[in-house]
C-alpha positions in Angstrom: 0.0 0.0 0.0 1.3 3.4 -1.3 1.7 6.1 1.6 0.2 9.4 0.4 1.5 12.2 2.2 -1.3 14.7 2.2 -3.3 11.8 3.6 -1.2 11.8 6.7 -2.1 13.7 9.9 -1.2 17.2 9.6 1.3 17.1 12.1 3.6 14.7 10.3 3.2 16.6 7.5 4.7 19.8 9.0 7.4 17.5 10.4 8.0 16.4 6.6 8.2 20.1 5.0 10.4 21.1 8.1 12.6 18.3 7.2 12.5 18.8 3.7 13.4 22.5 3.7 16.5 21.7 6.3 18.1 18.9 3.9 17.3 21.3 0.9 19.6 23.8 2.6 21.8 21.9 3.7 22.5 20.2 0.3 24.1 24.0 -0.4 26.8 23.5 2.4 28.5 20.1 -0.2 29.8 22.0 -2.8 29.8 25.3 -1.0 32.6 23.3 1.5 34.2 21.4 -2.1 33.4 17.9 -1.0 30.9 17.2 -4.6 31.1 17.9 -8.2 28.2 17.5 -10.5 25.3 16.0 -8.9 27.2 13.8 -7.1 26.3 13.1 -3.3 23.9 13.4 -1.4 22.0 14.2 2.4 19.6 12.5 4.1 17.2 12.6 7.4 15.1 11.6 9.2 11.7 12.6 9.9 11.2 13.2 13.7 8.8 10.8 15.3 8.1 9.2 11.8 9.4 6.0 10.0 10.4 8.5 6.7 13.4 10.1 6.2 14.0 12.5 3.0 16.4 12.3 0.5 18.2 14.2 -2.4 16.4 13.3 -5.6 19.2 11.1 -7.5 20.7 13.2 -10.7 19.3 16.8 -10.5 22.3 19.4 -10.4 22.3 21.6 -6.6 21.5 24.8 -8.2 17.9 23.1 -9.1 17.9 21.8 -5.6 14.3 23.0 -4.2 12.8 21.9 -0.5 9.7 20.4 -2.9 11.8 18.4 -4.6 13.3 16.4 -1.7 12.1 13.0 -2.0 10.6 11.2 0.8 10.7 8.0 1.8 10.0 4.8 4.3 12.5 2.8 5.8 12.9 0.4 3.4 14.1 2.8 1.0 10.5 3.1 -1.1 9.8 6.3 -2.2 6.0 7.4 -0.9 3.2 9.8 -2.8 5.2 12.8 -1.6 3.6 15.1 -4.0 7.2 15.4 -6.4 6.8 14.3 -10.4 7.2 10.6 -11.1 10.5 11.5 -12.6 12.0 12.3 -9.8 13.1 9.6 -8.4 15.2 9.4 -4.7 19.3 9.0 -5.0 21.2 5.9 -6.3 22.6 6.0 -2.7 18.9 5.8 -0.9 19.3 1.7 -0.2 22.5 2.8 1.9 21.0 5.5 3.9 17.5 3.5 4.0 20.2 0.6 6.1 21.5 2.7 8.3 18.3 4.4 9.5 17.0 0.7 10.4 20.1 -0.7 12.0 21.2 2.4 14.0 17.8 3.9 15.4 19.9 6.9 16.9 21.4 8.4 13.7 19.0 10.9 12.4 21.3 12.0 9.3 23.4 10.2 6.5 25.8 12.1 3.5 27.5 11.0 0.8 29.9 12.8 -0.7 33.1 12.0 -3.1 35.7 14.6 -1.7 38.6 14.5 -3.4 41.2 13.8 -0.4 38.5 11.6 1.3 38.3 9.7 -1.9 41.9 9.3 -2.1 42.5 7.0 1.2 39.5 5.1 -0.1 40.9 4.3 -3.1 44.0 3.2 -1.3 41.7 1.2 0.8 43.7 2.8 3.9 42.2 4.2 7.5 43.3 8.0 8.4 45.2 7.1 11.2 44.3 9.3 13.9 47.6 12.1 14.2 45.5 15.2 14.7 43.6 16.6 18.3 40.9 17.2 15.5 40.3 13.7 14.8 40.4 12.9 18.5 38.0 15.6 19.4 35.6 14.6 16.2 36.1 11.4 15.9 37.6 9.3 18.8 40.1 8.0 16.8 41.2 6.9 13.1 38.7 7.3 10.5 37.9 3.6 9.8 37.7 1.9 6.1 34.4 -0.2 4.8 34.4 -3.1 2.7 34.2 -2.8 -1.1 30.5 -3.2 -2.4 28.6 -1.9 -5.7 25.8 0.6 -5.5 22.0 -0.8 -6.5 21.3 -2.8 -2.8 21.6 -2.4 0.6 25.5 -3.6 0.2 27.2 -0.4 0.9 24.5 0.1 3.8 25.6 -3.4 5.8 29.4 -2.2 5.0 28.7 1.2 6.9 27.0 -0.5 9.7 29.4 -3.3 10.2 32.4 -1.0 9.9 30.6 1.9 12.4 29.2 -0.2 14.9 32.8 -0.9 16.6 34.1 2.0 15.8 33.7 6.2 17.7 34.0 7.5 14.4 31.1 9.1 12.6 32.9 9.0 9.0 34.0 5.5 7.1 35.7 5.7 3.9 34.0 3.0 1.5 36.7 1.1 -0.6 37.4 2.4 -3.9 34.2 4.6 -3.6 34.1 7.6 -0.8 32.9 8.5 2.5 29.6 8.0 4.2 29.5 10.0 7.5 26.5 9.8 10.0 25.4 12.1 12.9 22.2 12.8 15.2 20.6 15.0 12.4 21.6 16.2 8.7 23.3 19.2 10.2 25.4 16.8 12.4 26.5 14.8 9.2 27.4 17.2 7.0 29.9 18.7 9.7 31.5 15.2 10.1 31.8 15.1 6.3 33.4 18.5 6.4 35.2 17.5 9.1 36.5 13.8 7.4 38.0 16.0 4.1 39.6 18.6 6.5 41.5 16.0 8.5 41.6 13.3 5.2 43.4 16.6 3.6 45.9 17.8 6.2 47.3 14.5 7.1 48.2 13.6 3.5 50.0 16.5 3.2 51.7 16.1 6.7 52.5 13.0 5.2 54.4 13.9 2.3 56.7 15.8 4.6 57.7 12.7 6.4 56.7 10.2 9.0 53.6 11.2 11.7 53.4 11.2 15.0 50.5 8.6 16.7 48.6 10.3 19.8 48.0 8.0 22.3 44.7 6.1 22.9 44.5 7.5 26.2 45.1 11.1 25.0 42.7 10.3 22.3 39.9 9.4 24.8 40.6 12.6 26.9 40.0 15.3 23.7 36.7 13.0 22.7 35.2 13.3 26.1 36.2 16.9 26.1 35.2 17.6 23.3 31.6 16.1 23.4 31.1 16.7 26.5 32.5 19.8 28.1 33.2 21.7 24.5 31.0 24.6 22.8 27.7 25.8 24.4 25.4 23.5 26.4 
């Protein structure tokens, strides 16, 4: 049975629009912060108190990027009667994100993007080994690689899962294909994907100067504690 969203109680359908115009906007923040080219990438979240999230519609170029066109849709990854055209259809990317919503119930926002230094370590198949008090404060430790696996199913999904579940991170460089970053809403996200090609970046070049220096796993716990905890305005 096809959900229709203006048969849905008027409250949920708020929630979507609010949703809708926050991934909309923050769609503007990928190539605005280099991390896409083309139509590349994508953000996703999800819908307070609903099992929908919204998606980037797959193929349309971000200066056509409207809150109306944001596609929405359940858990599984099927696109509802959101109200946008037939042809526009959710991103090649929406099994993955569709995954994660299910098997992580606390992540409220998922972005793919194919930043260029990112992309590099993940086509080395290589973790970002955690030299930087950034990477402690942001993400506990070394940004961790996923397993290879082909867009079109839920593949690249399990990967991000598997690979996140043991891991503080909040970024995982897919093998030969890019980073997936998750947080507690889109805004979250798109931070730690800004974040992964800041410190994906700087390290490569630190390497080309020579060997790094490791911090230690206790120092490492320290600035993530800190950081989450104590850090910014509460």
């Amino acid at each position: 049975m096809t959900i229709v969203l203006n048969q849905l109680p008027s409250t949920i359908q708020d929630s979507v629009a609010r949703t809708r115009q926050r991934v909309s906007d923050l769609h503007a923040e990928l190539p605005r912060n280099e991390l896409v080219v083309w139509t590349a990438g994508n953000v996703s979240e999800r819908v307070p108190g609903t099992d929908l999230f919204v998606i980037k519609p797959s193929g349309v170029s971000y200066d056509e990027l409207a809150p109306e066109f944001m596609v929405v849709c359940t858990l599984d990854g099927t696109k509802i009667d959101d109200g946008t055209p037939d042809r526009l259809q959710p991103s090649s990317d929406t099994a993955a994100h569709a995954y994660v919503y299910r098997h992580m119930e606390e992540i409220g926002g998922v972005v793919h993007t194919h930043s260029t230094y990112a992309t590099a370590w993940a086509a080395r198949g290589e973790e970002i080994p955690c030299v930087l008090t950034m990477m402690g404060d942001e993400f506990g430790g070394a940004i961790p690689i996923g397993p290879f696996a082909i867009i079109g199913d839920d593949s690249i999904g399990r990967g991000i899962v598997e690979t996140l579940k043991t891991s503080r991170s909040r970024a995982v460089l897919m093998q030969n294909h890019g980073p997936f970053t998750i947080g507690t809403d889109a805004r979250d996200a798109v931070k730690a994907a800004v974040m992964c090609e800041e410190v994906a970046r700087t390290v490569h070049i630190a390497r080309q100067l020579g060997a790094t220096i490791p911090i230690p796993p206790e120092t490492i716990d320290r600035l993530f504690d800190r950081y989450q905890n104590v850090y910014g305005q509460h």
